[in-house]
C-alpha positions, 0 to 999 in steps of 0.5 A: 523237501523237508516234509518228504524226508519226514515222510520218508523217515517215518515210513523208514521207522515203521519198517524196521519193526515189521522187518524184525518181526518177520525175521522172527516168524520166519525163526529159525532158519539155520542151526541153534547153539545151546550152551553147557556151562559144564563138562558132559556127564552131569545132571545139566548135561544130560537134561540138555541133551534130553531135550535137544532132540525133540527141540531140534524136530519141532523147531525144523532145525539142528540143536547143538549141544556145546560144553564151556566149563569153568569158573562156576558156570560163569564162563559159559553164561558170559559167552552167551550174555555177549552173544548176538540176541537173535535166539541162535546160541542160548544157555542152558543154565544152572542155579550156580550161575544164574543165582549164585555167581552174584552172591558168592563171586566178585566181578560176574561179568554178566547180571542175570536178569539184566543180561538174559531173556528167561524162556523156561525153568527146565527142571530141578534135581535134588542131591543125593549125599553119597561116599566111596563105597569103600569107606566104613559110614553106613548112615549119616550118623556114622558118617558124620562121627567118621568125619569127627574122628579126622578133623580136616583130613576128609575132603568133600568134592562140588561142581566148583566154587560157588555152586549149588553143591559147594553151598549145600557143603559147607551147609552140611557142615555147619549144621554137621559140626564137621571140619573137612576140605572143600575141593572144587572142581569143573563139573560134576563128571570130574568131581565123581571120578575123584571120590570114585578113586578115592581122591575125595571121600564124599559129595553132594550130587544129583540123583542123575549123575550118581545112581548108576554108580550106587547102583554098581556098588562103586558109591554109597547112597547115605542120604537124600537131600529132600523132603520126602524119600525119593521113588528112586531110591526108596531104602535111602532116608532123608538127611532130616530123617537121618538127624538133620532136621530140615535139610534139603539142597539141590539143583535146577536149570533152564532155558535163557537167551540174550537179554535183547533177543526178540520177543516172538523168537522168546515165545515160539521157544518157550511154547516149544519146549513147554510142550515138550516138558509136558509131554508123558514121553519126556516126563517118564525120561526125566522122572528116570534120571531123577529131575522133576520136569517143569516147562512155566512161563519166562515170567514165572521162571523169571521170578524163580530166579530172583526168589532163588537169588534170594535164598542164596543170598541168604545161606551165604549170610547164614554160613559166613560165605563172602563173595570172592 
């Protein structure tokens, strides 16, 4: 008797493995939700949507995109972390809260390498450092001579506290000289809405969410935060080339799941999506709105994340950032 329940044990335990790789090869079999830890309209949001269609018709199953904003990213993120690890609701998350949230937060209730599967690094953005076009600065140095003349009277706009654009902020205000207000807010959308009122007088953003207003004349590209000039904006000089030696800041995001989410179901993502990144059609859609697609391996976006981590951790250091 003791011999059959051993028996029977093992073959129970073998079966349980083969049961969840079938349900893995058979994945997906019903609708994937893919969380935007931000309001429609930013960079993240629109590279989500982007790929979400093509993603939907490779996998054979809808992709819905669902905005959670607030907190820094974190609320979104935390919903997913708690989610069931079967690859149907995913995060499509940025820099802010998978590799700043921990440097810069107090009680992040979620480790990103502890609690997230990476599947791919989606793309990365950098930001563009634009004005209300009605305000006098032309260049930086205007700029930062304007700023100088009113101490504490301007006012800068980010995404939130202790997102990508906060932090390259305050670094613009350091290596600036410049004493302006911080005023958050839950995404980028609200934040451009607020300098084109003329409620915040500058801010740091993608190239995707704010060409089409510099375009339009209602916003004025003063400098872009990268090493070279950007091909979109080819007459707009770089913040080192405008005086700031060095300076660059941007922002990426990618594809992660529940930390326990099979293996297979991680793989069949990533191989999907990859393509999809590679592809000249989405490439060419991308490279439109200003992100530099990628598509690499959940180990190498793994360990983007930590180097990314890393640097954060650092430049908070660097400006005197506590976790709050």
């Amino acid at each position: 008797m003791v011999d059959k329940l051993l028996t029977c044990c093992l073959v129970l335990a073998c079966l349980v493995p083969l049961q969840a790789a079938a349900q893995s090869a058979a994945y997906p079999t019903r609708a994937i939700r893919i969380i935007v830890a931000y309001p429609p309209g930013g960079s993240t949001d629109v590279a989500a949507r982007l790929v979400a269609e093509p993603l939907s018709r490779a996998l054979g199953q809808p992709v819905v995109i669902e905005n959670r904003p607030g907190a820094g990213g974190t609320i979104g993120a935390s919903l997913v972390a708690k989610s069931d690890a079967d690859g149907y609701t995913l995060l499509f998350g940025s820099a802010a809260e998978t590799s700043i949230a921990r440097v810069t937060m107090k009680n992040v209730p979620f480790e990103t390498l502890k609690d997230f599967a990476p599947v791919t690094l989606v793309g990365r953005v950098p930001f563009l450092l634009v004005t209300n076009a009605a305000l006098p600065p032309t260049n930086l140095r205007e700029l930062i001579a304007w700023i100088r003349s009113s101490p504490g009277k301007v006012n800068y706009s980010s995404f939130g506290n202790n997102t990508t654009n906060h932090l390259v902020g305050e670094a613009f205000k350091v290596a600036a000289g410049v004493d302006v207000a911080h005023i958050p807010y839950k995404g980028s959308a609200p934040s451009v809405a607020d300098l084109l009122g003329g409620q915040v007088q500058y801010t740091f953003d993608t190239i995707t969410a704010v060409l089409p207003h510099v375009r339009g004349g209602r916003l004025r590209a003063i400098a872009v935060a990268t090493a070279q000039r950007s091909a979109l904006v080819p007459d707009v000089p770089t913040l080192s080339e405008s005086g700031l030696p060095g300076f660059t800041g941007g922002t990426w995001f990618g594809l992660l799941a529940p930390v326990a989410t099979p293996a297979p179901v991680v793989e069949r993502l990533n191989r999907e999506l990859a393509a999809i990144l590679h592809s000249d059609a989405m490439r060419k859609e991308f490279e439109s709105r200003g992100i530099e697609p990628v598509g690499d391996s959940p180990q190498e976006y793994a360990q983007f994340i930590r180097s990314e981590t890393e640097r954060w951790t650092q430049l908070a250091a660097k400006i005197g950032l506590k976790p709050e």
